[in-house]
Residue frames as a rotation matrix with the C-alpha (Angstrom) as fourth column:
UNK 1
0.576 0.818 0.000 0.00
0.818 -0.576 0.000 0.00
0.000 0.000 -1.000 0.00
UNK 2
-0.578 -0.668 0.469 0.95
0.670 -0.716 -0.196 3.65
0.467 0.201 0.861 -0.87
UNK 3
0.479 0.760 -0.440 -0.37
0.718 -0.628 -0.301 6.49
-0.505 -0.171 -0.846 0.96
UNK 4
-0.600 -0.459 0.655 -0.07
0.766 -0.565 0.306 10.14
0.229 0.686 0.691 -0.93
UNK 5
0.453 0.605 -0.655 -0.89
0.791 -0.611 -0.017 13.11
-0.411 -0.510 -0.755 0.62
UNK 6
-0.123 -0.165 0.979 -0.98
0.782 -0.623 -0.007 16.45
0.611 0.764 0.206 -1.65
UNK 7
0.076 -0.183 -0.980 -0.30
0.802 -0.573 0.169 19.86
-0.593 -0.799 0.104 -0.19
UNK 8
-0.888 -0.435 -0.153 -0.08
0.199 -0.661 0.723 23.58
-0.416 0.612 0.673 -2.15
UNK 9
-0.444 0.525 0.726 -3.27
0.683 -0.327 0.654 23.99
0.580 0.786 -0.213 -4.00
UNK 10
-0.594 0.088 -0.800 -4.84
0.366 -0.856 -0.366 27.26
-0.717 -0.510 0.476 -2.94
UNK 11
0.674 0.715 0.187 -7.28
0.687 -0.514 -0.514 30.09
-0.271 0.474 -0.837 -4.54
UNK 12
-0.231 -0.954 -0.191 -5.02
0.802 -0.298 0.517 31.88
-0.550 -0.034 0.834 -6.94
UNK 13
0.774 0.432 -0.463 -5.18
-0.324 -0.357 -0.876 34.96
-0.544 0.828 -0.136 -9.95
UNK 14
0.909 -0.084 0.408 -4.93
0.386 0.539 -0.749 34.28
-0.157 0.838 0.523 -13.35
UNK 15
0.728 -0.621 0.290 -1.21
-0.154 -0.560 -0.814 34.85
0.668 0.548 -0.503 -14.17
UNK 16
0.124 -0.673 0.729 0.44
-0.992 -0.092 0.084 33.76
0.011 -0.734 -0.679 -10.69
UNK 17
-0.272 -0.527 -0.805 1.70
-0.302 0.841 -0.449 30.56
0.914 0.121 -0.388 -9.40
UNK 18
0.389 0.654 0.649 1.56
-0.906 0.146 0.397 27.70
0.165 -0.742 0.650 -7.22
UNK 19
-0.509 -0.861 -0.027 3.67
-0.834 0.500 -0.231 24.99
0.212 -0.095 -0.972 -5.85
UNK 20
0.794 0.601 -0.091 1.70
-0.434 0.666 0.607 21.52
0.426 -0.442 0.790 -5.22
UNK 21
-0.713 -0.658 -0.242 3.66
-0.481 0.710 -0.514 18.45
0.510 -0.250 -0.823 -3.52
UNK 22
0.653 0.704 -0.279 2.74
-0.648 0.710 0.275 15.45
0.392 0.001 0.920 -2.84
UNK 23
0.002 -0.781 0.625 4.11
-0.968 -0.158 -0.194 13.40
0.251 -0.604 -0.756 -0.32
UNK 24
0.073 0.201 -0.977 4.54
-0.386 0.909 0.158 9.10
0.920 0.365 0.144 -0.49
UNK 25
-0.252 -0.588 0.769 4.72
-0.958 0.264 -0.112 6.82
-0.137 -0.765 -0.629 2.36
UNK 26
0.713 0.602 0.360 3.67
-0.537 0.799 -0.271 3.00
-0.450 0.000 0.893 3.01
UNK 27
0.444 -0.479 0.757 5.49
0.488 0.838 0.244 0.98
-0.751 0.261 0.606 0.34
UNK 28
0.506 -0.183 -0.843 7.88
-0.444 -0.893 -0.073 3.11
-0.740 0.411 -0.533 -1.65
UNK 29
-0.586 -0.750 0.307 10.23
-0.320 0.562 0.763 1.08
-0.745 0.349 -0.569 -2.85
UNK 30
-0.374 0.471 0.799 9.19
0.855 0.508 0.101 -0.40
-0.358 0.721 -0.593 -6.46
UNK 31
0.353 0.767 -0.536 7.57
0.297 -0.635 -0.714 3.25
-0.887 0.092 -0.452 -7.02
UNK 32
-0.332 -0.219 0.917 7.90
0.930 -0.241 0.279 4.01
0.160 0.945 0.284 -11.21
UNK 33
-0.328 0.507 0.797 5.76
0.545 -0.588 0.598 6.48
0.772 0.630 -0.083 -12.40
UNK 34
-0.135 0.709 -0.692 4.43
0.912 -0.185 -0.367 9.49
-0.388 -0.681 -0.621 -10.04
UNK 35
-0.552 0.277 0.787 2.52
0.514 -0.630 0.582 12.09
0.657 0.726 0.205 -11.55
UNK 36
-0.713 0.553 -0.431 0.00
-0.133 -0.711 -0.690 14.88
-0.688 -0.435 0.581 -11.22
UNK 37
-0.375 0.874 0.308 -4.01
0.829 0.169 0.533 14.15
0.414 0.455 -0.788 -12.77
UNK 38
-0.704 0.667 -0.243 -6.46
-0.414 -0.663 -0.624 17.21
-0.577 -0.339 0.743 -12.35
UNK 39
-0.510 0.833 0.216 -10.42
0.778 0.339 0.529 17.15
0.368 0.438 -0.820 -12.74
UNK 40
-0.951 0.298 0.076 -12.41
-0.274 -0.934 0.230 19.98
0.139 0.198 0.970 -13.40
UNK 41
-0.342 0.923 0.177 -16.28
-0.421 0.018 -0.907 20.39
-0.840 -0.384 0.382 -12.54
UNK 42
0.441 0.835 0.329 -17.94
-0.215 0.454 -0.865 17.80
-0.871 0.311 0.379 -14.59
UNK 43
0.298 -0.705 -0.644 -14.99
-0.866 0.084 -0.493 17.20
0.401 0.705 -0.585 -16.61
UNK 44
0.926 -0.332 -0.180 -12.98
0.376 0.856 0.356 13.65
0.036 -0.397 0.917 -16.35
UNK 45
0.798 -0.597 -0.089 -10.15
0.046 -0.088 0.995 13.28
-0.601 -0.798 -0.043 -15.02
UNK 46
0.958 -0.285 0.001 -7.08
0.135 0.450 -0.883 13.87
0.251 0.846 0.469 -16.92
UNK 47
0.423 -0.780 -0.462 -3.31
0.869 0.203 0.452 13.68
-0.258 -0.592 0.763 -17.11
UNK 48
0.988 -0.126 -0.091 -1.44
-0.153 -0.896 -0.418 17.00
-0.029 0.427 -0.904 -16.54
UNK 49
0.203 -0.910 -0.361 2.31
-0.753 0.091 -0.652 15.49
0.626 0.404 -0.667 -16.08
UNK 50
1.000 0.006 0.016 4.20
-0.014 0.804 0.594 12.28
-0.010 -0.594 0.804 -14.64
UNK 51
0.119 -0.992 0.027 8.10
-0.945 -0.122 -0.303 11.54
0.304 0.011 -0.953 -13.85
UNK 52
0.764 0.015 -0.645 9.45
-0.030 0.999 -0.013 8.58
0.645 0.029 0.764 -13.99
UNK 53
0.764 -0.613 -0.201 12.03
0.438 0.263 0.860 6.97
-0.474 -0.745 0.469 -11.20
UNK 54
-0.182 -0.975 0.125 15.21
0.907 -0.118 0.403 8.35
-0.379 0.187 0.906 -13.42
UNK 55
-0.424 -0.231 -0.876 13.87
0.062 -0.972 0.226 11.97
-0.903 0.042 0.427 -13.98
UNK 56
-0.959 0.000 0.285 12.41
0.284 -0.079 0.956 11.37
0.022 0.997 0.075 -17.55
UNK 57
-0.723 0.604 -0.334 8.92
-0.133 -0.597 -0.791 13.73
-0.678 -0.528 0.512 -17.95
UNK 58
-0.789 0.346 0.508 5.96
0.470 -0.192 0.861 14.09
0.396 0.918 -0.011 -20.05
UNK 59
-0.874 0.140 -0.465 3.31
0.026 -0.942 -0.333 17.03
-0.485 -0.303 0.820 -20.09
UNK 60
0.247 0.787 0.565 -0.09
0.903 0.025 -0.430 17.09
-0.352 0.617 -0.704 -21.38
UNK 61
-0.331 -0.365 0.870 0.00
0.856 -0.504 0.115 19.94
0.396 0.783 0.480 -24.19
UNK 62
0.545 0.238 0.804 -2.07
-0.108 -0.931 0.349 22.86
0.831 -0.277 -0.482 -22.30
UNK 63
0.987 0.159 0.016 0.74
0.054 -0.429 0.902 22.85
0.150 -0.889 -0.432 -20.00
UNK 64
0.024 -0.923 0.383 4.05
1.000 0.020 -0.016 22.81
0.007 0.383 0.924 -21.73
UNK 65
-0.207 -0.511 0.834 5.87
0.334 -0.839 -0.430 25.92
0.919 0.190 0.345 -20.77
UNK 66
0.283 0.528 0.801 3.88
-0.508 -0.626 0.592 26.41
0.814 -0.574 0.092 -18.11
UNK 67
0.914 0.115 0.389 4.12
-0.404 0.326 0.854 23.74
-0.029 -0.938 0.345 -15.37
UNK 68
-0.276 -0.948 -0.157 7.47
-0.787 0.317 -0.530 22.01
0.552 -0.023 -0.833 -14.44
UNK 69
0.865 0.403 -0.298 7.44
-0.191 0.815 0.548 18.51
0.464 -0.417 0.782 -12.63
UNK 70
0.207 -0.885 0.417 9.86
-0.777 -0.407 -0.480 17.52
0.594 -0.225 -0.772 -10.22
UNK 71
0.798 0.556 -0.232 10.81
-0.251 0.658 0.710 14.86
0.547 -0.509 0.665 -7.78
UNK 72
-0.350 -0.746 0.567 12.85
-0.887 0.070 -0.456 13.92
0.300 -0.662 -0.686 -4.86
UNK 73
0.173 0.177 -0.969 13.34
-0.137 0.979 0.154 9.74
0.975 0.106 0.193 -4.87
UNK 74
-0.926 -0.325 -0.195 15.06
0.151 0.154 -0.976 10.00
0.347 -0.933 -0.094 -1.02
UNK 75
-0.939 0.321 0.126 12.44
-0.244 -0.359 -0.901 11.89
-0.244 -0.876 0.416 0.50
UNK 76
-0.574 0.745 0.338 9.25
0.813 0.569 0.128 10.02
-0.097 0.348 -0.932 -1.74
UNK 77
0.059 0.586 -0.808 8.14
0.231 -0.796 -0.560 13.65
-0.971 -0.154 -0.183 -3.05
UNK 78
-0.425 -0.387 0.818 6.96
0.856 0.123 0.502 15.12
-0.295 0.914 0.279 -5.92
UNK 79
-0.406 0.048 -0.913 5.95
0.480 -0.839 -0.257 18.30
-0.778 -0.543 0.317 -7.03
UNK 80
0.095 0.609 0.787 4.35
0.982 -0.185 0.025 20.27
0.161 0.771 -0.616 -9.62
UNK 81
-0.656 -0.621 -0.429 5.55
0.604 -0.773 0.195 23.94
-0.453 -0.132 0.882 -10.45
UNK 82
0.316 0.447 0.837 2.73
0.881 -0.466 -0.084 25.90
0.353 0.764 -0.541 -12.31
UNK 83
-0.565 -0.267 -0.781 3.10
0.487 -0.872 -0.054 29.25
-0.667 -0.411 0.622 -13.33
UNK 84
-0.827 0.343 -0.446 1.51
-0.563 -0.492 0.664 31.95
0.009 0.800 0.600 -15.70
UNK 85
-0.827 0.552 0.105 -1.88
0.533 0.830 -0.164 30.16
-0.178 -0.079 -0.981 -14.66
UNK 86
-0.865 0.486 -0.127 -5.29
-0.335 -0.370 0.866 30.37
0.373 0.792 0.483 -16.12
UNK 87
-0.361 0.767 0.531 -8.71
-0.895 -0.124 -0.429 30.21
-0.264 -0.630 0.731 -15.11
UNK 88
0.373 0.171 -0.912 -8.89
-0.710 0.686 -0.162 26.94
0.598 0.708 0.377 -17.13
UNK 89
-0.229 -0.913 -0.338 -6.55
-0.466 0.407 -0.785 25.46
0.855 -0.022 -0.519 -14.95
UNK 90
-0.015 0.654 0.756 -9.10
-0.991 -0.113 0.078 25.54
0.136 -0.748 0.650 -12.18
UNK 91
-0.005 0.449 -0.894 -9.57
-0.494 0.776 0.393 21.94
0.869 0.444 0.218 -10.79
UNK 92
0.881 -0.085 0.465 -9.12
-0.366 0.501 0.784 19.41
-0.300 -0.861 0.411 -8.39
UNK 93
0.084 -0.993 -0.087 -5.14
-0.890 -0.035 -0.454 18.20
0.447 0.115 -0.887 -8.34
UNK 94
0.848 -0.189 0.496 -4.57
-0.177 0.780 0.600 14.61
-0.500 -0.597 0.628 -7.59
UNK 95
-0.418 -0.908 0.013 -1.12
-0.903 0.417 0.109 12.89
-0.104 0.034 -0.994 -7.04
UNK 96
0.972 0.213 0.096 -0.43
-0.219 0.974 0.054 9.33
-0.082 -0.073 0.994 -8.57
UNK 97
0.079 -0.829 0.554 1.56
-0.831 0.253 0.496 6.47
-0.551 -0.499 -0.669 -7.97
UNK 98
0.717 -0.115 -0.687 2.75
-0.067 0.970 -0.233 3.18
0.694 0.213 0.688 -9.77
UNK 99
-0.016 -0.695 0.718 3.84
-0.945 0.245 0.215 0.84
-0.326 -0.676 -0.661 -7.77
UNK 100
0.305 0.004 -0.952 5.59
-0.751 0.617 -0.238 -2.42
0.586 0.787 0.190 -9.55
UNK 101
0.103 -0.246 0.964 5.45
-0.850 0.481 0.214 -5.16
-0.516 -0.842 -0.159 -6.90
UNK 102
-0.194 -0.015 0.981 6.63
0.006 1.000 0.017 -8.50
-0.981 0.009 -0.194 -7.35
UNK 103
-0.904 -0.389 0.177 6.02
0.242 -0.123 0.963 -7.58
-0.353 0.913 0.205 -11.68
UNK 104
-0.263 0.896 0.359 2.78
0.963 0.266 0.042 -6.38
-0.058 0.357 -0.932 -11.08
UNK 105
-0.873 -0.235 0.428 1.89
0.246 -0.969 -0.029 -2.63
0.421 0.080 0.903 -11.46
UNK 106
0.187 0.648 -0.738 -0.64
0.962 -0.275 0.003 -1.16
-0.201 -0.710 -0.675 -8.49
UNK 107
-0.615 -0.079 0.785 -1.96
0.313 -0.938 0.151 2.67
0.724 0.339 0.601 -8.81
UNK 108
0.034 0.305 -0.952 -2.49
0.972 -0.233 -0.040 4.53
-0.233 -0.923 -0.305 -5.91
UNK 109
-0.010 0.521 0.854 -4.44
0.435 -0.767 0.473 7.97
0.901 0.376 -0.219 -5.72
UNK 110
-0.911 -0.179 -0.371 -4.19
0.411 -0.327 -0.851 11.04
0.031 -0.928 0.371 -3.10
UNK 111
-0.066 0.997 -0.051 -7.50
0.836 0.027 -0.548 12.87
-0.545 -0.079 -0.835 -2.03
UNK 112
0.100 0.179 0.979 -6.83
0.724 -0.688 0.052 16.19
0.683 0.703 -0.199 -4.05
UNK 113
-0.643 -0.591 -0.487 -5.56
0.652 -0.756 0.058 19.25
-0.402 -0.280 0.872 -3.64
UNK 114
0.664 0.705 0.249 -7.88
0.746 -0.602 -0.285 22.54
-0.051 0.375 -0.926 -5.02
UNK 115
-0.807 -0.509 -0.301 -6.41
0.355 -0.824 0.442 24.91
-0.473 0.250 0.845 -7.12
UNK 116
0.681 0.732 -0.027 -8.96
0.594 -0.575 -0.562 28.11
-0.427 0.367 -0.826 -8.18
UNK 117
-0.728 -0.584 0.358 -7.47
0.684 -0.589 0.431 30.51
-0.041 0.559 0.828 -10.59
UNK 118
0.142 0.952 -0.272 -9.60
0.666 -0.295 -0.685 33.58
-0.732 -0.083 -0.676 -10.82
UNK 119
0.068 -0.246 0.967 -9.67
0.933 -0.327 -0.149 35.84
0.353 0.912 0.208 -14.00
């Protein structure tokens, strides 16, 4: 089991910034893939960026340039840099995990984080 507890999301204006992190405990070890997913009112859930265990990234497209990912393997943290934000961006902010036990591959979800952007 992974727990993941998100931290940073806040009621911002359009154009400023916001740091999330997201913090692992439980079973770490075996952890690949940890990312950031956001879901908007009545919108599904989608991916805004993930890092893999060796630092390699990928970005969903409305947020290239804008957000940065980050992680720290010692301390089971990961982060999420946004800047130059947009009332679009509005959502709920959940941290995920893979976790690749024994060659199987387990995903594990924090409770969300709220980020508001006002215009």
């Amino acid at each position: 089991q992974v727990q993941l507890v998100e931290s940073g999301g806040d009621l911002v204006q359009a154009g400023g910034s916001l740091r999330l992190s997201c913090a692992a405990s439980g079973i770490t070890f075996g952890i690949n893939l940890m990312g950031w997913y956001r879901q908007a009112t009545g919108e599904q859930r989608e991916l805004v960026a993930v890092i893999g265990s060796s630092g390699s990234t990928r970005y969903a497209d409305s947020v290239k340039g804008r957000f940065t990912i980050s992680r720290e393997n010692a301390k089971n943290l990961v982060y999420l840099q946004m800047n130059s934000l947009k009332p679009e961006d509005t959502a709920v902010y959940y941290c995920n995990a893979e976790l690749n036990q024994s060659g199987r591959l387990y995903n594990y979800w924090g409770q969300g984080t709220q980020v508001t952007v006002s215009s």
